[in-house]
N, C-alpha and C positions, 0 to 999 in steps of 0.2 A: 504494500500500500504506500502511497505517497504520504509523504512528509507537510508537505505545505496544506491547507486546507482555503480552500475557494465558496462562493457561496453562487452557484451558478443555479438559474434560475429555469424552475422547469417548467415551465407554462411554455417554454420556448422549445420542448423537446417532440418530437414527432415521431411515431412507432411506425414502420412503415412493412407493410406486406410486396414481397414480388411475386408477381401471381401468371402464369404462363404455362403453356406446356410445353413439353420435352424439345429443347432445341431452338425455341424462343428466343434466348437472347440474355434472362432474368439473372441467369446467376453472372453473367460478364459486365451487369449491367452494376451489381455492388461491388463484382473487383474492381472495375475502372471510380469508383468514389472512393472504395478503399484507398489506392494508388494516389488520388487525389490530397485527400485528407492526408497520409502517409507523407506525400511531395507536392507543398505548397509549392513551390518553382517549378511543377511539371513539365516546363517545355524545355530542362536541361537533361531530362530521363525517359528514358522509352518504356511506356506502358508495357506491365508482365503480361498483360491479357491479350496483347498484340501479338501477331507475326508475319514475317516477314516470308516465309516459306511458300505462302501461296499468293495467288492473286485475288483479290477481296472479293470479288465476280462469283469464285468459287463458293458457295455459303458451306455448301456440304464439308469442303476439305478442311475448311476454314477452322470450321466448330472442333472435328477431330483434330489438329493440330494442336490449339487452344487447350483440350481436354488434356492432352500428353504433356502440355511444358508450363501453362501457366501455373502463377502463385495462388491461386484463389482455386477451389475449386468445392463442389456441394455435391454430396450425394442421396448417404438416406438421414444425416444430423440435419437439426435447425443451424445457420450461422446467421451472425452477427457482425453487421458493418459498421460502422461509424461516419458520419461526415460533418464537418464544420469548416465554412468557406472563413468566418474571421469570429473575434469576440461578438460584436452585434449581429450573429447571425445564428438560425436556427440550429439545434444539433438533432441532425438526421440520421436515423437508426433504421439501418434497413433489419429486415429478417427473409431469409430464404431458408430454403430445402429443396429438395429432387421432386422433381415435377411426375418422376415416372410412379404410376399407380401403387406399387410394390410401395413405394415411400408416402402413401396417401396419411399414416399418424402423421407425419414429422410434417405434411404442409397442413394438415388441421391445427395443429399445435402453433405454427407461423404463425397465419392467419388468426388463429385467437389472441396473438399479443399485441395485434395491430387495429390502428384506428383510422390510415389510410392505409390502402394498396395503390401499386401500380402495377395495371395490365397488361403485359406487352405479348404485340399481337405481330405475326410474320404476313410478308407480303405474299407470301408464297404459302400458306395456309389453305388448306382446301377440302371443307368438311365431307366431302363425299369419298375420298382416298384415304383418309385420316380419323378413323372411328375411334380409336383407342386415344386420340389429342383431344376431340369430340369431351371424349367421356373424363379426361384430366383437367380441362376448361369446366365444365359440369360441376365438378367436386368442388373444385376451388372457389367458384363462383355462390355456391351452396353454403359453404362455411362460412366466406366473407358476412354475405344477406343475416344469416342465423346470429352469426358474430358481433353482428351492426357495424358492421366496417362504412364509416359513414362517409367517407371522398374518395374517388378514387382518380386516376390520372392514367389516360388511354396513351400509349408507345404503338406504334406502328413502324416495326423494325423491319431493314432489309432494304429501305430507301435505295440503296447506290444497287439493289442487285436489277430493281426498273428504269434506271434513268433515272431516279427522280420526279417520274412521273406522278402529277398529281391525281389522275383519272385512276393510276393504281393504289394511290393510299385512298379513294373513295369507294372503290373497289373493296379493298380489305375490311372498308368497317362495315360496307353492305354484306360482308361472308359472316362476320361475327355479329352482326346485330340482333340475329333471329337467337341466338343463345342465350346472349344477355338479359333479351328480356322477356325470354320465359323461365327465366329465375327470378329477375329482380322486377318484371315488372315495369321497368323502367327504361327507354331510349341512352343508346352508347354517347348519342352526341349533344346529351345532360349532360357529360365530364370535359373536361381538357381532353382533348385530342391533340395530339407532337407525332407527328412523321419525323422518323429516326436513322440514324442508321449507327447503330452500336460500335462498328467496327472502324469506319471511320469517324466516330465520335459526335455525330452529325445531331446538334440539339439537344445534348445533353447537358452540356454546362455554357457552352458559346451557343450563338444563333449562327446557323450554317449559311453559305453563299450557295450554294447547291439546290438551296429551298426556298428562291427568295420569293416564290407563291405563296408561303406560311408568314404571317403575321403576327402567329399568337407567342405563348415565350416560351421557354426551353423548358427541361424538364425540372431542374433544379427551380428556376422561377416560378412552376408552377407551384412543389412543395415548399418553397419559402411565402408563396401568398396565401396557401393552407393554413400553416401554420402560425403565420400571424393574425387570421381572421378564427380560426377553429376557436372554440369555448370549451372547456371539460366541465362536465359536471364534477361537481366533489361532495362524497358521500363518507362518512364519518364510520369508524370502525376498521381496522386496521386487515387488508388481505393480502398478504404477502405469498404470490406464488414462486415456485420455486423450479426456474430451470432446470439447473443443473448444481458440481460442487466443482470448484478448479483448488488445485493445493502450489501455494506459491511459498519458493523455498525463503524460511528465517520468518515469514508468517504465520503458516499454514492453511487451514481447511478456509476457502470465501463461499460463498453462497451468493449463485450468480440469479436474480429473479426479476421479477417486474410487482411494484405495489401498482394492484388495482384498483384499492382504494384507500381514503385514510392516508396517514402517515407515517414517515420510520424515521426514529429519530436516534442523531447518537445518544447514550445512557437509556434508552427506553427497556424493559423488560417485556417479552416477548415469550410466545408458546411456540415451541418446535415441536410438529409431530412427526413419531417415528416409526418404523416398517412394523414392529412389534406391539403397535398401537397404542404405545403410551407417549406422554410428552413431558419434554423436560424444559424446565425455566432458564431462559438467556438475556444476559446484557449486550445490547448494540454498542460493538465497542469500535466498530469504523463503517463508515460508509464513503462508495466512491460512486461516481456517474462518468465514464469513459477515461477511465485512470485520472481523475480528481476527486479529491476529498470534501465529501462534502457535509453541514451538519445535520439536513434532513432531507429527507426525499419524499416529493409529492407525488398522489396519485398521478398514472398513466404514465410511468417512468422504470425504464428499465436501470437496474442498480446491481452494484455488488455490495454483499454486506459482509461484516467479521464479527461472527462470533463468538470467539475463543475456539475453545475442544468442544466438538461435536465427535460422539458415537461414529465409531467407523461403520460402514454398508448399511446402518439405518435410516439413512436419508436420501428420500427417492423423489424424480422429477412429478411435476406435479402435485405434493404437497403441499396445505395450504400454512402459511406463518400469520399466527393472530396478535392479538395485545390479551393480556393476561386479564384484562376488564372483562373482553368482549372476545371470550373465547370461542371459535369455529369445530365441532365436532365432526366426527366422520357420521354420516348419516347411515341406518342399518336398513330402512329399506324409503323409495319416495314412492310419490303420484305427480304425474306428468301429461299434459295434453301433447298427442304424438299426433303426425302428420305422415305420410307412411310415401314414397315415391312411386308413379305408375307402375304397374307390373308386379309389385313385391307380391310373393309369395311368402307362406310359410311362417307369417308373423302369427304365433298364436300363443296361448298360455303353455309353460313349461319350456318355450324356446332362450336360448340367451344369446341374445346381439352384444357386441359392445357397443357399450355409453360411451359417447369422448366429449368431455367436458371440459374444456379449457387445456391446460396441458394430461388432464388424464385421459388417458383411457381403461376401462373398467368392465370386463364379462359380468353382465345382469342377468338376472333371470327371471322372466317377467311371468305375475303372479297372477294376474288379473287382467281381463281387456272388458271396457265397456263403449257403445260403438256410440258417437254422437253427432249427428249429421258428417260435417267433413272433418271431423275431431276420432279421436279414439283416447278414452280416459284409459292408463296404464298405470299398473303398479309395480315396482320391480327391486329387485332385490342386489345387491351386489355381492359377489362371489366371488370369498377367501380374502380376497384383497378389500385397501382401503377408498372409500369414495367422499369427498366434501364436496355438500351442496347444501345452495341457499333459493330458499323461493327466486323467482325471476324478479317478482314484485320490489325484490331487497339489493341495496344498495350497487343498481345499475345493471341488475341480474345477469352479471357473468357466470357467477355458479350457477344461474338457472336455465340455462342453455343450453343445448345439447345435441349431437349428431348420433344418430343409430349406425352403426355399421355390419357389415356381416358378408364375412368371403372377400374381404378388400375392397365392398362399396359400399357406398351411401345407399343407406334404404328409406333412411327418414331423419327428421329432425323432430324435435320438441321441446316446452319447458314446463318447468317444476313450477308445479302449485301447492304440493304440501310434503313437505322432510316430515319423517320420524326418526329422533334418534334413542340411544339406550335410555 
């Protein structure tokens, strides 16, 4: 942990989803801010995300090349990007994961730590050849809506592989429009829309000469005008999830998470629960916000915290961290209004889907189904393992939210109207 301590202000912090499928563009698109952020002087250092091996023309050889040498790279984990263009500017936090189905937890788990996404869509996209990209746009798009992912920002990548043709980035959004909005409901061109092109860098942080039909701002401009116009609600009672645990040497064990609501304060006393279902009492004895030290952390921020000694292998992703006031218990069984996706079969009493509820996921076993017009009232149980939830109605109902899965898809979503616990 750092030595100095800063008091950096997080109203200004932006959680941000990459949301795409396989090939897209999403994870090149947090190496190159990584890179950024890394080398304020950029233009004395050649992008690791680049190469020079092929000709840009090529997408296909392009992406494999990329794959084999750069520094960045995602597969089935969540990563975490960082970006800050100067002190008065926003700190942008991407998150990604693997786009491919196999990795469907780890972009549920993304996408629930985010309050904006960014879309990025290929010019070369073509839902009739491409069932299986079809069905990873689908998912993602499902979590985001369930999630409340409440802005998002449209990329239309692959620019320099049409000319720059603008007939082809109008093109692209008329392929993906019919998707979007029989999820959300909602028309693609409500959001920012940026014709891109990743590899030549085209409207990412600069406005390209290449584009000069586009008028509207880069991609960076559009999340820093997010960002200063967004409002968070803030909701009292302390929910500290928990990504993961990193051990830094002469420190030890951090606890890397995001408060979603409430706050974490140095000297605060805190409930850590553990794999064995009990929980032990902790003092917050450092906290950081992108390697600075800071003395509290507000809701919708991702944070590292210190501990002290925490129990080796009892602390697992997705656990909830409370305040010792307003303690969060593991719930023993809920009830839930489920919404079930066309086609599912097989959803009946004595089945178990997994719940994925923020960074959990959780094999249920559901006890009960009552049918109620386009509703089904469900009761379910969680199996061997730990599950924390809070009605949806409570404090911005992240606990209350929820994705069904089963066989590596989405079958439905839903949320909690009533916990029972011991």
């Amino acid at each position: 942990m750092l030595q100095s301590t800063t008091t950096k202000t997080t109203e200004k912090i932006l959680n941000i989803a990459l949301m795409g499928c396989t090939d897209s563009g999403k994870s090149e698109v947090a190496g190159l801010f990584r890179h950024f952020h890394q080398n304020p002087n950029r233009n004395s250092y050649p992008c690791p995300t680049r190469t020079d091996r092929y000709y840009p023309r090529k997408y296909s050889p392009y992406f494999i090349a990329t794959r084999c040498s750069r520094d960045y790279y995602v597969s089935a984990n969540m990563a975490f990007v960082s970006f800050e263009k100067d002190e008065n500017s926003s700190l942008l936090q991407f998150i990604d994961s693997g786009a491919l189905s196999m990795y469907i937890k780890n972009q549920l788990g993304a996408i629930s730590m985010a309050n904006v996404a960014i879309l990025i869509i290929n010019t070369h996209f073509m839902m009739d050849s491409h069932d299986e990209y079809v069905e990873e746009l689908k998912n993602q798009l499902i979590a985001a809506r369930v999630n409340q992912v409440r802005e998002f920002v449209v990329c239309v990548n692959g620019m320099d592989l049409c000319n720059y043709d603008e007939n082809e980035f109008k093109r692209s959004i008329e392929r993906i429009e019919p998707i979007f909005k029989e999820i959300f409901e909602k028309s693609l061109t409500d959001y920012q829309i940026i014709p891109t092109s990743i590899f030549t860098e085209d409207n990412l942080l600069c406005h390209s000469q290449q584009l000069n039909w586009y008028k509207g701002p880069t991609l960076y401009e559009s999340l820093e005008m997010i960002s200063q116009s967004m409002v968070f609600e803030k909701y009292s009672g302390l929910r500290f999830i928990i990504i993961k645990e990193m051990f830094i040497s002469g420190v030890g064990k951090i606890i890397c998470g995001k408060v979603q609501c409430g706050q974490l304060r140095k000297g605060q006393t805190v409930l850590l629960p553990l794999n064995n279902s009990s929980f032990v009492t902790r003092q917050v004895i450092d906290l950081e916000i992108n390697h600075e030290k800071v003395e509290q952390v507000d809701s919708n921020t991702i944070c590292g915290v210190y501990l002290g000694d925490i129990p080796h292998n009892l602390v697992r992703t997705g656990f909830i961290v409370s305040d010792e006031l307003d303690q969060l218990k593991p719930v023993v069984s809920f009830e839930a209004e489920v919404v079930l996706r066309a086609g599912v079969k097989g959803f009946r009493v004595g089945a178990i889907p997994i719940v994925s509820c923020s960074l959990q996921h959780i094999s249920c076993r559901i006890n009960s189904i009552q049918e109620q017009k386009k509703v089904k009232i469900v009761t379910m149980t969680p199996i061997h393992n730990i599950l924390f939830m809070e009605n949806y109605t409570e404090k911005g109902g992240f606990l209350g939210r929820f994705l069904l899965r089963e066989n590596g898809k989405i079958i439905g979503y839903g949320k909690v109207i009533h916990v029972h616990f011991n």
